[in-house]
C-alpha positions in Angstrom: 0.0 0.0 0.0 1.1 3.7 -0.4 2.5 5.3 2.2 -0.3 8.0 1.4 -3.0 5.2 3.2 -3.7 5.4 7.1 -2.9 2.1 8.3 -6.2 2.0 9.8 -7.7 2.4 6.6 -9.2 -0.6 5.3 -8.8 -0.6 1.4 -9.2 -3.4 -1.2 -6.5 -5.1 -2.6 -8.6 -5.2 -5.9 -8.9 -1.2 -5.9 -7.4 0.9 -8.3 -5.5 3.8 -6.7 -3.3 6.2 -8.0 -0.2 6.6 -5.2 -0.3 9.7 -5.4 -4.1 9.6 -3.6 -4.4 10.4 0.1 -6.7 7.7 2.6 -7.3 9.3 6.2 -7.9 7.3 9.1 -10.9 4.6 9.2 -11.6 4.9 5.6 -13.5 1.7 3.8 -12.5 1.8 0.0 -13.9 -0.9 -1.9 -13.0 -3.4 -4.8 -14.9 -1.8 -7.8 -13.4 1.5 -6.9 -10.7 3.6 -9.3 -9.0 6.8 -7.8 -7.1 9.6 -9.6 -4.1 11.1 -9.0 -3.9 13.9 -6.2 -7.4 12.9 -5.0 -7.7 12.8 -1.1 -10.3 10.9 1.0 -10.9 12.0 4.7 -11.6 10.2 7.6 -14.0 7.7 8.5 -15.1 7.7 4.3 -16.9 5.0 2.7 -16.4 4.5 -1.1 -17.8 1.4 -2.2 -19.9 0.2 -5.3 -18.6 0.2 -9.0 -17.2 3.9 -8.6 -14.8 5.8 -10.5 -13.2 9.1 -9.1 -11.0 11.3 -11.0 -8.3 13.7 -10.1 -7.7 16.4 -7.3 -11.0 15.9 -5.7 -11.1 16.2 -2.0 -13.4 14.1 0.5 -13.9 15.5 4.0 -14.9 12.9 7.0 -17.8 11.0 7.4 -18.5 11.0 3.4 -20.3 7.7 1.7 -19.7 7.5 -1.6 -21.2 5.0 -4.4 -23.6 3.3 -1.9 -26.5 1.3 -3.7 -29.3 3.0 -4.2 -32.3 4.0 -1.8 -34.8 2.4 -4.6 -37.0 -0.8 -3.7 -36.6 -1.5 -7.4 -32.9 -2.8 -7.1 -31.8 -5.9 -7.0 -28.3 -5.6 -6.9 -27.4 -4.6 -10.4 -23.8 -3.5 -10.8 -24.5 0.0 -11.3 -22.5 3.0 -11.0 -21.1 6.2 -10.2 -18.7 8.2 -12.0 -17.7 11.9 -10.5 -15.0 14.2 -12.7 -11.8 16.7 -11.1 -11.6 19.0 -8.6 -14.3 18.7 -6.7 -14.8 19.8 -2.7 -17.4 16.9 -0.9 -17.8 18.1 2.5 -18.5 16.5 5.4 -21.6 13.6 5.7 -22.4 13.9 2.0 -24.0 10.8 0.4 -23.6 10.2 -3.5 -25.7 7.1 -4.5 -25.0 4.4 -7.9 -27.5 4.6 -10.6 -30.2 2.2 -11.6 -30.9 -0.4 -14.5 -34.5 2.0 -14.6 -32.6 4.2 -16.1 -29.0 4.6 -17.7 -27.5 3.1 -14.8 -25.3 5.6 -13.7 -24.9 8.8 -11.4 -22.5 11.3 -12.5 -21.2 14.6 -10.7 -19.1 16.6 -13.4 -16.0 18.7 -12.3 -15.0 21.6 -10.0 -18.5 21.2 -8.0 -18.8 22.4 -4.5 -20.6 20.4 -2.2 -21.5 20.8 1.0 -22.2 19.0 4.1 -24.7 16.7 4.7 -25.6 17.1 0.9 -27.7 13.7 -0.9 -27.3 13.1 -4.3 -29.6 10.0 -5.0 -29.7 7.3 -7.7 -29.8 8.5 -11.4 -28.8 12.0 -10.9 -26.8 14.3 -13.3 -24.5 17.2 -11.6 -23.1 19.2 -14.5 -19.6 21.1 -13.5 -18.9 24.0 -11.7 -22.2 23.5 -9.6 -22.5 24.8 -5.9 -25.1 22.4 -3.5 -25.1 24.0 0.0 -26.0 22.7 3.3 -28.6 19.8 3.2 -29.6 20.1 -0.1 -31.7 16.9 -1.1 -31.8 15.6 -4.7 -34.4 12.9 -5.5 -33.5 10.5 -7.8 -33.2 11.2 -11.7 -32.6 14.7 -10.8 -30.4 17.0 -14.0 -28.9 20.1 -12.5 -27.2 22.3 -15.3 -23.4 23.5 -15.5 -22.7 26.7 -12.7 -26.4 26.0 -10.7 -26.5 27.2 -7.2 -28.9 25.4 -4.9 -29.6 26.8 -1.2 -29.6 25.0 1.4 -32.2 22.7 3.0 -33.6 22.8 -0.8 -35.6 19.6 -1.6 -35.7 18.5 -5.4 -38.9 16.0 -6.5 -37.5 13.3 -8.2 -36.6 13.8 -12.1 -36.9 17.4 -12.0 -34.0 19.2 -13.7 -32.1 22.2 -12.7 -31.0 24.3 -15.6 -27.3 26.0 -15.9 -27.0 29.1 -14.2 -30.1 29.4 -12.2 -29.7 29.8 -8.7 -32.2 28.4 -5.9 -33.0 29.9 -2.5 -32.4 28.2 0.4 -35.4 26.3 2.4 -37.3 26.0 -1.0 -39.5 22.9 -2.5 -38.8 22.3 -6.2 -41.0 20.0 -7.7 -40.6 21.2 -11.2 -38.0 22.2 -13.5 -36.8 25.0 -12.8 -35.4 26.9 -16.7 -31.7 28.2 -16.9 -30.6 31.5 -15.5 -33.7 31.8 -13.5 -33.8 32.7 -10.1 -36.3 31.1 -7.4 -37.7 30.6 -4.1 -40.2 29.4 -1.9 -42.7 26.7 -1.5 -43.2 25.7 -3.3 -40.6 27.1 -5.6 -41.6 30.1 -8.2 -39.3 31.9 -10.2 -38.4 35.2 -9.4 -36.0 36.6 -12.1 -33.0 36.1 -13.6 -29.9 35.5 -12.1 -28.1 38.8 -13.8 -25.1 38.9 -11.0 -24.0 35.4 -11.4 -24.5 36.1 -15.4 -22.0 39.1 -15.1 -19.5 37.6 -12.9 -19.6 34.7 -15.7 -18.8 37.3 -18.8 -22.4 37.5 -19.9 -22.4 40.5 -21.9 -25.1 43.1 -21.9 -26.5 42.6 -24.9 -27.1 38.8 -23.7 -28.5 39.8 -20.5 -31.1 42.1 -21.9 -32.1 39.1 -24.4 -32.1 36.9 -21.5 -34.2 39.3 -19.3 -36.6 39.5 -22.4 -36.9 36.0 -22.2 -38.1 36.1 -18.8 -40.6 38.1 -19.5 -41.9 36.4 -22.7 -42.1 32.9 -20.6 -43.1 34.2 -17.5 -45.2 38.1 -17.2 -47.1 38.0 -20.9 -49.2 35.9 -21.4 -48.0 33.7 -23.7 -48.1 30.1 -23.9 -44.7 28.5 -24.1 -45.1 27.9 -27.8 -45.6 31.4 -28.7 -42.5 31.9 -26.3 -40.4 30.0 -27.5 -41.3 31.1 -31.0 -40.2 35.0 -29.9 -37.0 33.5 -28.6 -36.0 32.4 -31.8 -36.8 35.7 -33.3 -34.4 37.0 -31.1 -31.8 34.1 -32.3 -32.2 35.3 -36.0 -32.2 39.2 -35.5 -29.4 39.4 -33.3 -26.6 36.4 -33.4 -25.0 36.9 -30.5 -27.7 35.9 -28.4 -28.6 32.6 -30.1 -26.0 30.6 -27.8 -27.7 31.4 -24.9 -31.2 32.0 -25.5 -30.6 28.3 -27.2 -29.9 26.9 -23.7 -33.2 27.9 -22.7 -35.2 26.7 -25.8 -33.3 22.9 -25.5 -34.4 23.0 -22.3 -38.0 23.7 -22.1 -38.2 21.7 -25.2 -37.7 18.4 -23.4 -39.5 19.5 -20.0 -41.2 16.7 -18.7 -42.5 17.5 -15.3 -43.4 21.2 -16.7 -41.3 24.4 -15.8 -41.9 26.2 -12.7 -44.6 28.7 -12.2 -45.2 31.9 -11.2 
């Protein structure tokens, strides 16, 4: 074993681990496991199931990581979980395998920061560069979109979706989708406006603010139904090209909206 491994770490000979990965006391790694370089695991963590775990990522203490999933539907399929770089996984947060209901397989991207006593269940989808805070609780099938910020204490309904660069209020209720760059709140959770701070900080420029804002308003304060949204939206694409990244973020994701979008 590395001299990076806590001798009273218990780790699987059958474990893949790079030695440059640091194991804290009391640890549990499993068999099915793979670890990337510069990656450090805490004390008293539990990584088990068919995980894979990439580079620089750090686990604080008390983590469990790839644990089968909270679903009376499995039967021990060997699912899986599969979580990028550089991410921070604070203390008592529980990442779950996927299902053979769906694709199989949890993911959490790269660069994510999550904090303690966060659940991420079976099935769900954390893009990169994501913030979860305090007790955040995702259902399972749950999408949440590149740079999203959740609140904490937020609970997500199972196979809603979160879209990239919203940001969610603490102590809310989401059980809908809730559409990029939107901001929301309550409970249950409504929308509230757009997220134009995080936008800036993220080199949105003016000119695709304002079209964002305008797209607010055209889903949300008008009226419209979300055909005849989504039909000024493109408009918007074709008269002025420099919005059509962005405003096509929002279109794909309404588009495939199961559950329904949250309302006002």
């Amino acid at each position: 074993m590395s001299g990076n491994i806590h001798p009273t770490a218990v780790v699987d000979p059958a474990a893949e681990i790079d030695s440059s990965v640091v194991i804290g006391p009391y640890s549990v790694i499993g068999p099915n496991v793979r670890i990337g370089a510069g990656t450090e695991i805490g004390p008293h963590c539990v990584i088990d199931g068919v995980t894979t775990i990439g580079r620089e990522n750090r686990f604080y203490r008390f983590c469990s990581i790839g644990g089968m999933p909270q679903d009376k539907k499995y039967q021990g399929e060997p699912t899986r979980l599969e979580i990028g770089d550089r991410n921070t996984v604070r203390e008592f947060v529980t990442f779950n395998t996927g299902t053979v209901q769906d694709g199989g397989v949890t993911t959490i991207g790269s660069d994510n920061w999550v904090m303690a006593y966060v659940h991420v269940a079976h099935d769900c989808h954390i893009g990169n560069n994501t913030i979860l805070a305090n007790s955040v609780q995702l259902g399972g099938h749950v999408h949440v979109g590149d740079w999203a910020i959740i609140g904490g204490l937020v609970g997500v309904h199972q196979f809603s979706r979160i879209g990239a660069h919203s940001m969610t209020g603490g102590n809310s209720s989401l059980m809908q989708d809730t559409p990029p760059y939107v901001l929301a709140a309550g409970n249950p959770c409504r929308p509230v406006g757009v997220n134009v701070e995080g936008l800036k900080r993220r080199g949105f420029t003016p000119a695709v603010i304002s079209a964002l804002r305008d797209a607010y308003k055209a889903i949300y304060r008008r009226g419209l139904s979300l055909q005849e949204a989504a039909a000024e939206l493109r408009e918007r694409q074709n008269s002025e090209p420099e919005t059509r990244d962005a405003l096509q973020v929002m279109l794909d994701f309404i588009e495939v909206s199961n559950r329904g979008i949250i309302r006002p």
